[in-house]
C-alpha positions in Angstrom: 168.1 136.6 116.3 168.5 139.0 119.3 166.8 139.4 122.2 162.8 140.3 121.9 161.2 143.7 122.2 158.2 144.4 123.6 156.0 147.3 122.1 153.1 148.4 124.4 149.8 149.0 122.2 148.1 151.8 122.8 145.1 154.0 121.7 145.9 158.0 120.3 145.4 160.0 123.3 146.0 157.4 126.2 149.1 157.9 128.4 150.5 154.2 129.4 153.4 154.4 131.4 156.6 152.5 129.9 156.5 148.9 131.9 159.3 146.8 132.1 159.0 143.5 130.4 161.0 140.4 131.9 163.3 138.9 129.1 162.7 142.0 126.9 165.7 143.9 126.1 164.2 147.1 126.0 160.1 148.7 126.3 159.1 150.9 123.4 157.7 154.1 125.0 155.8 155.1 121.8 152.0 154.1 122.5 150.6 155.4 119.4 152.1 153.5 117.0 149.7 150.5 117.1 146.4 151.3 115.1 143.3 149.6 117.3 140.3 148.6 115.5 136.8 148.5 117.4 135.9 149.1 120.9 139.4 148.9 122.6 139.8 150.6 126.3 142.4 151.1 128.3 142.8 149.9 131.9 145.9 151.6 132.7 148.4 149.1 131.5 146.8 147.5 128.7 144.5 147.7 125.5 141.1 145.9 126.2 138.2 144.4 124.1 135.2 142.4 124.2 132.9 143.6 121.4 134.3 142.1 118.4 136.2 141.7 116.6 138.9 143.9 118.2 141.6 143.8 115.4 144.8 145.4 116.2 147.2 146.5 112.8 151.1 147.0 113.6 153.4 148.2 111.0 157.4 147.1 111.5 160.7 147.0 110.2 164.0 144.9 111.0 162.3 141.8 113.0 162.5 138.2 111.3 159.2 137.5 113.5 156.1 139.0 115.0 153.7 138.0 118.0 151.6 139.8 120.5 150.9 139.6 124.2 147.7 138.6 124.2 145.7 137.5 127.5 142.0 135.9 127.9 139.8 133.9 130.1 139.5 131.6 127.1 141.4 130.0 124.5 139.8 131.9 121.6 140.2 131.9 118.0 142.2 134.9 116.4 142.4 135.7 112.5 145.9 137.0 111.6 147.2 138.3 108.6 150.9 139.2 107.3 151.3 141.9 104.9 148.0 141.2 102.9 148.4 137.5 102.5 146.5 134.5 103.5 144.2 134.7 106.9 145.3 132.3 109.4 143.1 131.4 112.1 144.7 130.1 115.7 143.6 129.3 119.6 145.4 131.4 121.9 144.5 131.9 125.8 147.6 133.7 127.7 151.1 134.8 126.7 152.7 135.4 123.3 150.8 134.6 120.6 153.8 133.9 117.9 152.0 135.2 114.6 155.1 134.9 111.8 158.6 133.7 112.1 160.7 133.5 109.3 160.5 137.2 107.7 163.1 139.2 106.1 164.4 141.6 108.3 165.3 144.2 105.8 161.7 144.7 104.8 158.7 146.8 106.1 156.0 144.1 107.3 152.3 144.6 108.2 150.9 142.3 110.7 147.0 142.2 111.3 145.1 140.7 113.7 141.6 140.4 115.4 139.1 137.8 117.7 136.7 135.8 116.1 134.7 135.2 119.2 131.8 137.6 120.6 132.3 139.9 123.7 129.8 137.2 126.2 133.0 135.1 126.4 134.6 138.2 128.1 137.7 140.3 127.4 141.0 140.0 125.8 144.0 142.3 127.0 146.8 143.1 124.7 149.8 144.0 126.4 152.2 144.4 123.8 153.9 143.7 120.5 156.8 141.3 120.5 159.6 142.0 118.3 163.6 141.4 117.4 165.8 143.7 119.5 166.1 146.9 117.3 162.9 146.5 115.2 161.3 149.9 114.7 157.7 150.3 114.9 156.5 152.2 112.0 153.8 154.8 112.2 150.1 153.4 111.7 148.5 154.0 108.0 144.9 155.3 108.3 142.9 155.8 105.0 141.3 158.8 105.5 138.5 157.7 102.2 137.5 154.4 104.4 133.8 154.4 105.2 133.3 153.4 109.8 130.4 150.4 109.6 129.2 149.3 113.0 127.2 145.8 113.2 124.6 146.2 115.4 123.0 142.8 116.0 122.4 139.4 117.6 123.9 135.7 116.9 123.9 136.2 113.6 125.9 139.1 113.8 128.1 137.1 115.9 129.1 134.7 114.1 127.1 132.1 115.8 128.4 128.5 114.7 128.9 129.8 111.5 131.8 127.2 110.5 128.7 124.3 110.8 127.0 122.7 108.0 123.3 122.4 107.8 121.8 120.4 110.7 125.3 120.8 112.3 125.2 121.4 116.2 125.4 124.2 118.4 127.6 127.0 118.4 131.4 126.6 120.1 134.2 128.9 120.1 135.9 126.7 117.1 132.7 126.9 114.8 132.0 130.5 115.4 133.8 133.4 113.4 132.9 137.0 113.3 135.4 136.9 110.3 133.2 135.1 108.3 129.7 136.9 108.6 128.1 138.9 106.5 128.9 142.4 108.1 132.9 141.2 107.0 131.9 140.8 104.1 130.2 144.1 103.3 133.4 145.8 104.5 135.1 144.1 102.0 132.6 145.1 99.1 133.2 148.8 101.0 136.9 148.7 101.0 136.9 149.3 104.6 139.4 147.8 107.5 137.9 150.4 109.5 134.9 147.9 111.1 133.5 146.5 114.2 130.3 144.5 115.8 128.6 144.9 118.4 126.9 141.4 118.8 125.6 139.0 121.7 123.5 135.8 121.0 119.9 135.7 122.7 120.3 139.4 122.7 116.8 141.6 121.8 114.8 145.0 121.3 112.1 144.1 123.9 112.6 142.2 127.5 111.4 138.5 127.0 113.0 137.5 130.4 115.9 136.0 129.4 118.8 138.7 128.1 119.1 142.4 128.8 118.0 144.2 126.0 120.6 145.7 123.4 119.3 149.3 124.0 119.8 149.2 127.5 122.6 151.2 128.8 124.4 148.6 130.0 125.1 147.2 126.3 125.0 149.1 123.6 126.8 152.1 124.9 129.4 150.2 127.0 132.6 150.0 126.5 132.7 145.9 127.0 130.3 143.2 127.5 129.3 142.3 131.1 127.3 139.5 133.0 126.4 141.3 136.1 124.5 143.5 134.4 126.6 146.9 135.6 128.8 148.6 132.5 132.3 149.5 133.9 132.9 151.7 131.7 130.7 153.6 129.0 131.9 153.8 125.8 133.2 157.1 124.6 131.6 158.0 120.7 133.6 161.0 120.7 136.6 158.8 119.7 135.7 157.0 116.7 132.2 157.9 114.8 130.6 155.7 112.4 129.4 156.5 109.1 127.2 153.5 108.3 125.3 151.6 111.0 123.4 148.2 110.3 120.9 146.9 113.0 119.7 143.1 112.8 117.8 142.9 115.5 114.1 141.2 116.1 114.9 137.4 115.8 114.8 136.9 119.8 112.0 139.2 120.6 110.0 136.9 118.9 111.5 133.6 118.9 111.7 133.5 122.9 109.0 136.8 123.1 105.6 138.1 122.4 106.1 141.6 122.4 102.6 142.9 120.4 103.5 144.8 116.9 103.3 148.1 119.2 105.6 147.3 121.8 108.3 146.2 119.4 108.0 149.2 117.1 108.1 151.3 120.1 111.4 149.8 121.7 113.0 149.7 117.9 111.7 153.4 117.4 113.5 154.2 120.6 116.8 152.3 119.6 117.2 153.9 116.6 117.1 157.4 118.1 119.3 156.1 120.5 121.7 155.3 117.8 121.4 158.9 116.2 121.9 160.4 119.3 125.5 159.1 119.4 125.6 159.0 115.5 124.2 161.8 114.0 125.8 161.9 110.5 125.5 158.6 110.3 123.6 156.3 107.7 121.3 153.8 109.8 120.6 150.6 108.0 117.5 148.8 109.7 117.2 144.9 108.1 114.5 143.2 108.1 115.1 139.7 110.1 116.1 136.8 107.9 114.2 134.3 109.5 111.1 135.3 108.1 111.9 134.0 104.9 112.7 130.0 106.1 109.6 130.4 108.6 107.2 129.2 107.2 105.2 132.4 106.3 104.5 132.8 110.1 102.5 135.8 110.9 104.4 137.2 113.8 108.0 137.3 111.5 106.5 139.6 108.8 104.7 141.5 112.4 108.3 141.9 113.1 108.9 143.4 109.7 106.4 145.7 109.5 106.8 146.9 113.2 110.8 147.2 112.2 109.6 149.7 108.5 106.9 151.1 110.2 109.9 152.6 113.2 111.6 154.1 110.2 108.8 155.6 108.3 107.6 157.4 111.4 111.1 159.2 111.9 111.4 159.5 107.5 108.1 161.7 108.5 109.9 163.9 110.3 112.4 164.6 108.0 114.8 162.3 109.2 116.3 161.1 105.7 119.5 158.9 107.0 117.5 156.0 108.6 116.4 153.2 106.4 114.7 150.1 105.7 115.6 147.7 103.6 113.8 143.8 103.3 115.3 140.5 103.4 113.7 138.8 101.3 110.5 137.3 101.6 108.8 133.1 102.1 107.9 133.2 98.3 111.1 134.9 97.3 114.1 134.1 99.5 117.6 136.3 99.7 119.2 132.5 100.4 118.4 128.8 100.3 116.5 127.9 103.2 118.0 124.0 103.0 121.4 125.0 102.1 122.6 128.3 103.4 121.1 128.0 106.9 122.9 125.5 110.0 119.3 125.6 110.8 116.9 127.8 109.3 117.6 131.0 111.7 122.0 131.1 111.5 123.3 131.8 108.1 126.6 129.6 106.9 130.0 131.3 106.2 128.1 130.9 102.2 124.6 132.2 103.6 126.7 135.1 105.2 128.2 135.6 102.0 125.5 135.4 99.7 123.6 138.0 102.4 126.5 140.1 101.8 125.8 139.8 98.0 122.4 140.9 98.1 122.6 144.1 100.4 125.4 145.3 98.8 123.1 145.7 96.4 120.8 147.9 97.9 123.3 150.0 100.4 125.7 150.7 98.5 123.8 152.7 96.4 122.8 155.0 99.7 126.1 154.4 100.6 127.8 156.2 97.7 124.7 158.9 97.7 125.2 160.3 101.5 129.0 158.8 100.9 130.7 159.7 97.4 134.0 160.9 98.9 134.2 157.5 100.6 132.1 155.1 98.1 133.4 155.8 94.3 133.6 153.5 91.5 130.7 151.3 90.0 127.9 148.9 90.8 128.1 147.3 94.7 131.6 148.0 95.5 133.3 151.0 96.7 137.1 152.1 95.7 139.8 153.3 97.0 139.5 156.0 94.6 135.8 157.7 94.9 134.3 158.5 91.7 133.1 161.7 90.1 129.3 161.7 90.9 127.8 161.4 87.4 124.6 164.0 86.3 121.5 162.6 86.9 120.0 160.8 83.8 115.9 160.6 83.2 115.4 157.9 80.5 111.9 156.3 79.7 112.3 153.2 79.5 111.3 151.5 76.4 108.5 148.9 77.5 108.2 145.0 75.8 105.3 144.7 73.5 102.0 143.4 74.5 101.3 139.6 74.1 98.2 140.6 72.3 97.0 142.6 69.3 94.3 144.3 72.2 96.7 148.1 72.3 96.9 150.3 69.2 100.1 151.1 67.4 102.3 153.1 69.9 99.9 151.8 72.7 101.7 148.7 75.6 98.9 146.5 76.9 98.9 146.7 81.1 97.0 145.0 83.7 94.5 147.5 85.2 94.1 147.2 89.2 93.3 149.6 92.1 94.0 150.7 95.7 93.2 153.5 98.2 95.4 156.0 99.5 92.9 156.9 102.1 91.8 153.8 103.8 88.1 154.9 105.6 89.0 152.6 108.4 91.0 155.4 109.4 89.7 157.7 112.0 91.8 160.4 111.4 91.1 160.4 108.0 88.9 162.8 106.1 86.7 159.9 104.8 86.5 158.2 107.9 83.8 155.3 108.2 82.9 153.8 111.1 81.2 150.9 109.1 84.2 150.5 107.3 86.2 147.4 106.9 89.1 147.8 109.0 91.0 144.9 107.4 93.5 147.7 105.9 94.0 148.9 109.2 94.4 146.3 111.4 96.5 143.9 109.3 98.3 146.6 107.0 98.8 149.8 109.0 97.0 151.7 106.3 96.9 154.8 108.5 100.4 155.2 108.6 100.5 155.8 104.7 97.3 157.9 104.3 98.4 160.2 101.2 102.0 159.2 100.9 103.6 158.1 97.8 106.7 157.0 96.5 107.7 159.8 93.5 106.2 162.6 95.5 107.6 164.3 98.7 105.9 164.5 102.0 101.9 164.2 102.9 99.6 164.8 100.3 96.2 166.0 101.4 93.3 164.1 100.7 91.6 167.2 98.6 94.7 167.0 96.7 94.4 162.9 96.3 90.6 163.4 95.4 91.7 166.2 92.7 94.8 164.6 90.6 94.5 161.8 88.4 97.1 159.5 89.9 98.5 155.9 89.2 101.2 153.5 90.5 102.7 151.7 87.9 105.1 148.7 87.6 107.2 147.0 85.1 108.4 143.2 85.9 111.3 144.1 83.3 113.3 145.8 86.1 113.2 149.2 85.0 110.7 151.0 87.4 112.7 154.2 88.0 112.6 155.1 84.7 108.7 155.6 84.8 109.1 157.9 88.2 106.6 161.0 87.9 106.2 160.5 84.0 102.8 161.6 82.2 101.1 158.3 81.9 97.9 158.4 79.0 95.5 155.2 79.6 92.5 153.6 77.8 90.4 152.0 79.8 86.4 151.0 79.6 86.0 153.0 76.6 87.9 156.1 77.8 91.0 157.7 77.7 92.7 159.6 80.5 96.1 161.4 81.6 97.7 160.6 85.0 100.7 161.2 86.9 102.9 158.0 88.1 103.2 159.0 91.5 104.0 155.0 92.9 104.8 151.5 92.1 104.8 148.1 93.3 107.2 145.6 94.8 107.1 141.9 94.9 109.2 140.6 98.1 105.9 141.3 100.3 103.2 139.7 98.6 104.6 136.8 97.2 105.0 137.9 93.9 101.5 139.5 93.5 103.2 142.8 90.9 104.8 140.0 88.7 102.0 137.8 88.9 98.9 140.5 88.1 101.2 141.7 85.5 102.0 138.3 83.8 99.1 138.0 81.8 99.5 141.3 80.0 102.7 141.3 79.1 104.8 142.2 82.7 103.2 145.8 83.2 100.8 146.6 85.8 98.6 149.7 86.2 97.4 150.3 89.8 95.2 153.2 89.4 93.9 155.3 93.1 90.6 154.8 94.1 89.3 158.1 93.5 91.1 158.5 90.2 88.9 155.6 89.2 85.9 157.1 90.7 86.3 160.7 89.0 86.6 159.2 85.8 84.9 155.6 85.4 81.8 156.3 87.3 80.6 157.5 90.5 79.8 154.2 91.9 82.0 152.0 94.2 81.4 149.1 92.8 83.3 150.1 89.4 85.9 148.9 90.9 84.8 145.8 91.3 82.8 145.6 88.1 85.7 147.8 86.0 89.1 147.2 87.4 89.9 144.0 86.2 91.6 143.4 82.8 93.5 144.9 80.2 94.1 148.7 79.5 96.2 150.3 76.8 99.1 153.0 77.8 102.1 155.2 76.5 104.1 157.4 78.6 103.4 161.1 77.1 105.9 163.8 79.0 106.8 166.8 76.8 110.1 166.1 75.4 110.5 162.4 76.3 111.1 160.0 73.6 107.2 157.8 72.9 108.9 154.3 74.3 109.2 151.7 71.6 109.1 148.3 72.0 111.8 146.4 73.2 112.3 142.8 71.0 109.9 140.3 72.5 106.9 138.3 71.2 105.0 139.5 67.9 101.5 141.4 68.9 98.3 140.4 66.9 96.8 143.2 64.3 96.0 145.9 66.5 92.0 147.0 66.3 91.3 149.4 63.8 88.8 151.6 65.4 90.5 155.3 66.1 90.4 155.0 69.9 90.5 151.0 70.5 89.2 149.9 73.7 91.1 147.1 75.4 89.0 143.7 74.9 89.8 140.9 77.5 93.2 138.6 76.4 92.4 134.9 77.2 94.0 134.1 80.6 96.8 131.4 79.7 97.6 128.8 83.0 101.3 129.6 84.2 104.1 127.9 82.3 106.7 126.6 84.0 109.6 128.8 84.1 112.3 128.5 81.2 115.9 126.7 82.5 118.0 127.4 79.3 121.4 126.7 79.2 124.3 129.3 79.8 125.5 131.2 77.0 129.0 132.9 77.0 127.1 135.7 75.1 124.5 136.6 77.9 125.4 140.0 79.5 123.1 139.8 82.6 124.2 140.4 86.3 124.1 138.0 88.7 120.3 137.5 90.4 118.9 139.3 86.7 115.4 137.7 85.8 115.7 134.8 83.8 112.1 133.5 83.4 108.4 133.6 85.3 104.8 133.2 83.8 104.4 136.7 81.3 108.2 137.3 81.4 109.0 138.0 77.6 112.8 139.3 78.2 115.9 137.3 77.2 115.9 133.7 79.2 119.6 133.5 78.9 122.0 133.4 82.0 125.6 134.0 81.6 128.4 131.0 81.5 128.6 129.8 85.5 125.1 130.6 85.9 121.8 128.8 86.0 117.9 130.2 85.8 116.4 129.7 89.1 113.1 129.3 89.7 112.0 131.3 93.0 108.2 130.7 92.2 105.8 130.7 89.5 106.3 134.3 88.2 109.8 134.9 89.3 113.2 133.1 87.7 116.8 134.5 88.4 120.0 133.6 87.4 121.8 131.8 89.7 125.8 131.3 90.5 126.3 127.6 89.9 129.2 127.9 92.7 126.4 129.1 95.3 123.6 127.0 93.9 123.8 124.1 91.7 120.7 123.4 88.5 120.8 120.9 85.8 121.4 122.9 83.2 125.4 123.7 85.0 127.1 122.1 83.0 129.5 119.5 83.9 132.9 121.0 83.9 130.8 124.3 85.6 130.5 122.0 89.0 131.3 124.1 92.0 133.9 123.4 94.6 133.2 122.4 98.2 132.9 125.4 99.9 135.7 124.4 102.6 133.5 126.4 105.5 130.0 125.0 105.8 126.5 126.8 107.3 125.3 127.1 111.1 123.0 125.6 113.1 120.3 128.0 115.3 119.2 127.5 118.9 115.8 129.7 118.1 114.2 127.6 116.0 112.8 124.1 114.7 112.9 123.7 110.9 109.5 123.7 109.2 108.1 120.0 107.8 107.0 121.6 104.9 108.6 124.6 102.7 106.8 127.7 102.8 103.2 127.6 100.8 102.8 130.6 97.7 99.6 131.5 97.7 97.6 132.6 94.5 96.7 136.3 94.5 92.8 137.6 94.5 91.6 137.8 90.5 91.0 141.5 91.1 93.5 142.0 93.8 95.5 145.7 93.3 99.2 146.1 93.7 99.5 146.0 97.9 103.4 147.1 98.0 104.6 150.5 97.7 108.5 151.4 96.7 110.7 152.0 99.9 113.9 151.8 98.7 114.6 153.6 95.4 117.3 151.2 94.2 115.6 148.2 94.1 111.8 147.8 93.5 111.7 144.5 95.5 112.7 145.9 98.7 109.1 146.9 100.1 106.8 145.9 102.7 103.5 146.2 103.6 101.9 145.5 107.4 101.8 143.0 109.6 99.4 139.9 108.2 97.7 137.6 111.3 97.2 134.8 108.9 100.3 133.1 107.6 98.5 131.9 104.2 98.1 135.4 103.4 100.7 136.2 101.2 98.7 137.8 98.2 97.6 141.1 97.1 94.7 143.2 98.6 92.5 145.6 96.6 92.5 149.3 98.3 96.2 149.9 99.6 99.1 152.6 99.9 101.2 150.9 101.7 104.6 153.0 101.2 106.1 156.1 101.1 109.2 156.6 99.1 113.6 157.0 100.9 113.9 159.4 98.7 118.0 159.9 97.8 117.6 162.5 95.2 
């Protein structure tokens, strides 16, 4: 083997002078060969990092080996790769970091390489590329389809201890690995190299004494990370601009602060325009924090939620369309196992990070391939190398499961029949305004942020034109809520029949189940009908709503040229009534049943999370081989991966492998004694959630709750207004 070469990395556009380097036989004087990944800077003589996870990517020819010049104030932990193989991880602190001996030298090789640690631990320099004498450094290969993500975010983000098992102990720079979190793992469901974090532990929105905030200037926007509070050099957007930005931020505010619900929406209001300023085009991703989910139910987690949906709603009112919110889960229906998937109920484990990674593919990608297509094609969560044609919009009515009870006509589907107010009187800038009102809407629920929103229709809606339109929200617990989007909707209800527009529906991951639950009894459909269309055709008395709205109705979908839905195979229904117009009589309340565990069967054709079971589910209880029904609570069962979560009914030979990297522990928080209470809902309580994100019905929120019992549904609510993508 000859003498080495050294190659000097460099960023397009920089001008590094050639440098000798001792025991080199010769410096390359080609900077812009070596493709830099994240928020590299130059200092005159070298490439610089801190914000993770600073890969580098060098393509080569005629060199039996490979290493880098590499220099840090620590001995960190850097993932390499050689042309697409295996990921090794190794400590390195100064001098050449050897990364592959032993290759052929005819053959073009790809080396790639990044830091695993965050950017408190300070800077790494790289200096150059070490070679064989007479290797050629091949020009860099940028996809131009590849989506830019930036990870906004704290410890999480980070990679804090994420190498730890649950219970394990604080974070080092051996168990922590920004390689292994779940922002790494969405840019591999997006087919993206082209990634990067920007991530501190302890770090905030609001100032709770003990960190400098994320959207101060001396963070975000800075080039590096630095303790003395002064940014030496701001970052430059105009180099690199990001198409998809996620921000997971809110876990420290209120685990070390108590910033009130204003104050926090306020700062996370400002961030976000803070992040448009310097990403316009891009696609803003606000998640809710995770921790709310392991908390207990406590009050001021689902605050932070609320505060976090109610930042983006405000600027979605203004027309800004690219910034969204999208939920975490929820106490009564957690994204991942509280015991398992958590070093210690706050820090995901490399599986928690994975199985978070599971479940928001699930509900960006689809706003991912919307704003995205030339960058996001293919099918279902992932995105291709090869973008897809985007396919012609397709409005089916979907055909609804048969009522449990012989209560509906022929051609009718038996509902639950609730209510809520789009015009909470609590509101004093509302028409309706009453100063004796309850003001429980608007001081737990932020009612007067939705006043005469709705999730199928665009913009405000006066409250003339709410007191004038028959209107109802409407949900189905058999997954197919879309399809019932601004459809013609004919009800029979205390001895009348009326036509309404679904203009709304309902979503579970808020109110502990309360859309599945209130629509259990009659057979998984819910009809939440507006205060005042109840008023203007029931009676002109309040208290129908109280007397009335509570029980069974009868509806069919009845839109000019859609197909009357038929009944999807499910339980038997009674004889119906024979009376021309039946009116719905009261089906005996059964006590929930536990939820079905059947067996796999090779022959079930249901994704992975599909529902499996719950009190009033009548679909198919089957889950696919390698796949258990999981009970999340009494009205919610999903199929289950037996390699992420283990059931009886896996079979045997099914067992999952030890996952070789275990969760993380947290330095926020204590465990809760107890796992998080569900709560029954109110026997007349109305659908409280309305639809934010309109590829998954489960993703809504409603305000923040003082009480952490509190979980159930609320009669008089319009809680959401609709991210419209179409």
């Amino acid at each position: 083997m000859g003498a080495a070469r050294v190659y000097l990395s460099a960023l397009v556009a920089w001008s590094l002078a050639a440098a000798a380097v001792a025991g080199a036989a010769g410096v390359a004087a080609d900077l812009s060969k070596v493709r830099l990944i994240g928020r590299w800077f130059s200092d005159g003589a070298a490439a610089r990092h801190a914000w993770g996870p600073g890969v580098f990517v060098v393509r080569f020819r005629g060199s039996t080996s490979v290493g880098a010049q590499l220099t840090s104030g620590h001995e960190f932990y850097h993932v390499c790769q050689v042309d697409g193989g295996p990921e090794t991880r190794v400590a390195h602190k100064t001098g050449t970091l050897t990364i592959a001996t032993g290759l052929t030298a005819g053959e073009e090789h790809t080396v790639r390489c990044g830091r695993s640690n965050e950017a408190s631990y300070g800077e790494t320099a790289l200096s150059g590329i070490v070679l064989d004498d007479g290797a050629e450094v091949l020009d860099p290969v940028v996809p131009a389809y590849e989506l830019h993500y930036e990870a906004i975010g704290d410890s999480i983000t980070a990679g804090y201890a994420v190498m730890e098992g649950p219970g394990g102990g604080g974070a080092t720079l051996a168990n922590s690995d920004v390689f292994q979190t779940y922002e790494r793992y969405l840019a591999d469901g997006w087919a993206t190299s082209e990634w990067h974090a920007v991530a501190r532990s302890g770090i905030s929105v609001t100032d709770y004494g003990g960190e400098v905030v994320m959207p101060d200037s001396q963070r975000w926007s800075c080039s590096t990370f630095s303790w003395n509070g002064a940014c030496p050099q701001a970052w430059d957007f105009g180099v690199w601009q990001a198409d998809v930005v996620t921000i997971n931020l809110g876990t420290n505010d209120y685990a070390f602060g108590k910033p009130t619900p204003a104050q926090f929406q306020a700062a996370y209001s400002s961030f976000i325009s803070q992040v448009r300023s310097k990403y316009p085009n891009a696609l803003i991703a606000c998640l809710a924090p995770l921790i709310w989910s392991c908390s207990g139910g406590a009050a001021k987690w689902k605050g932070a939620e609320s505060s976090i949906e109610g930042a983006v709603l405000e600027l979605q009112q203004r027309g800004v369309e690219k910034v969204r919110f999208y939920a975490t889960g929820s106490p009564s229906a957690p994204w991942l196992a509280c015991d398992k998937d958590y070093s210690d109920y706050t820090h995901p484990t490399t599986q928690g990070n994975q199985k978070f990674a599971e479940r928001l593919l699930q509900v960006l990608t689809p706003d991912i391939r919307h704003f995205f297509p030339e960058k996001c094609g293919g099918e279902g969560v992932q995105c291709t190398q090869a973008p897809a044609p985007t396919p012609a919009p397709v409005t089916t009515t979907p055909a609804p499961a048969p009522a449990p009870s012989g209560s509906c006509g022929a051609g009718w589907t038996q509902a639950r029949w609730t209510s809520y107010m789009s015009y909470a009187p609590c509101c004093p800038d509302n028409p309706n305004y009453d100063p004796a009102a309850d003001t429980e809407e608007c001081d737990l629920y932020n009612a007067c942020l939705w006043s005469g929103y709705f999730s199928y229709v665009s913009g405000k809606q006066s409250f003339d034109w709410v007191q004038s339109h028959s209107l109802v929200a409407f949900f189905s617990a058999h997954g197919d809520n879309e399809g019932y989007a601004n459809k013609q909707i004919r009800v029979q209800a205390a001895g009348k029949t009326i036509d309404a527009q679904i203009v709304d529906t309902c979503g579970d991951s808020d109110c502990d189940g309360c859309c599945s639950k209130n629509a259990a009894e009659y057979g998984g459909y819910l009809v939440d009908m507006e205060h005042w269309t109840v008023l203007n055709n029931f009676g002109g008395s309040p208290n129908v709503l109280n007397d009335v709205v509570n029980g069974p109705v009868c509806w069919q979908i009845v839109d000019q040229g859609s197909e009357t839905p038929a009944p999807a195979p499910g339980p038997t229904p009674a004889p119906a009534t024979t009376t021309d117009a039946p009116s719905p009589q009261p089906s005996p309340q059964p006590s929930p049943q536990p939820s079905p565990q059947p067996s796999p069967s090779p022959a079930c054709a249901k994704a992975k999370y599909a529902q499996c079971g719950g009190s009033g589910f009548t679909g198919d209880t089957c889950c696919p081989s390698g796949m258990w029904c999981s009970a999340g609570n009494e009205w919610w069962s999903q199929c289950e991966p037996c390699a992420e979560t283990w059931g009886a009914s896996c079979s045997a030979t099914a067992a999952p492998s030890p996952t070789p990297t275990a969760p993380t522990p947290a330095p926020t928080t204590q465990p809760p004694t107890t796992q998080p209470p569900t709560t029954a809902a109110h026997d007349a309580g109305a659908c409280d959630n309305r639809t934010r994100n309109d590829h998954d019905s489960r993703d809504d929120h409603t305000g923040a709750r003082d009480d952490p019992e509190d979980h159930d549904d609320h009669n008089g609510r319009d809680d959401y207004v609709r991210a419209n993508n179409n």
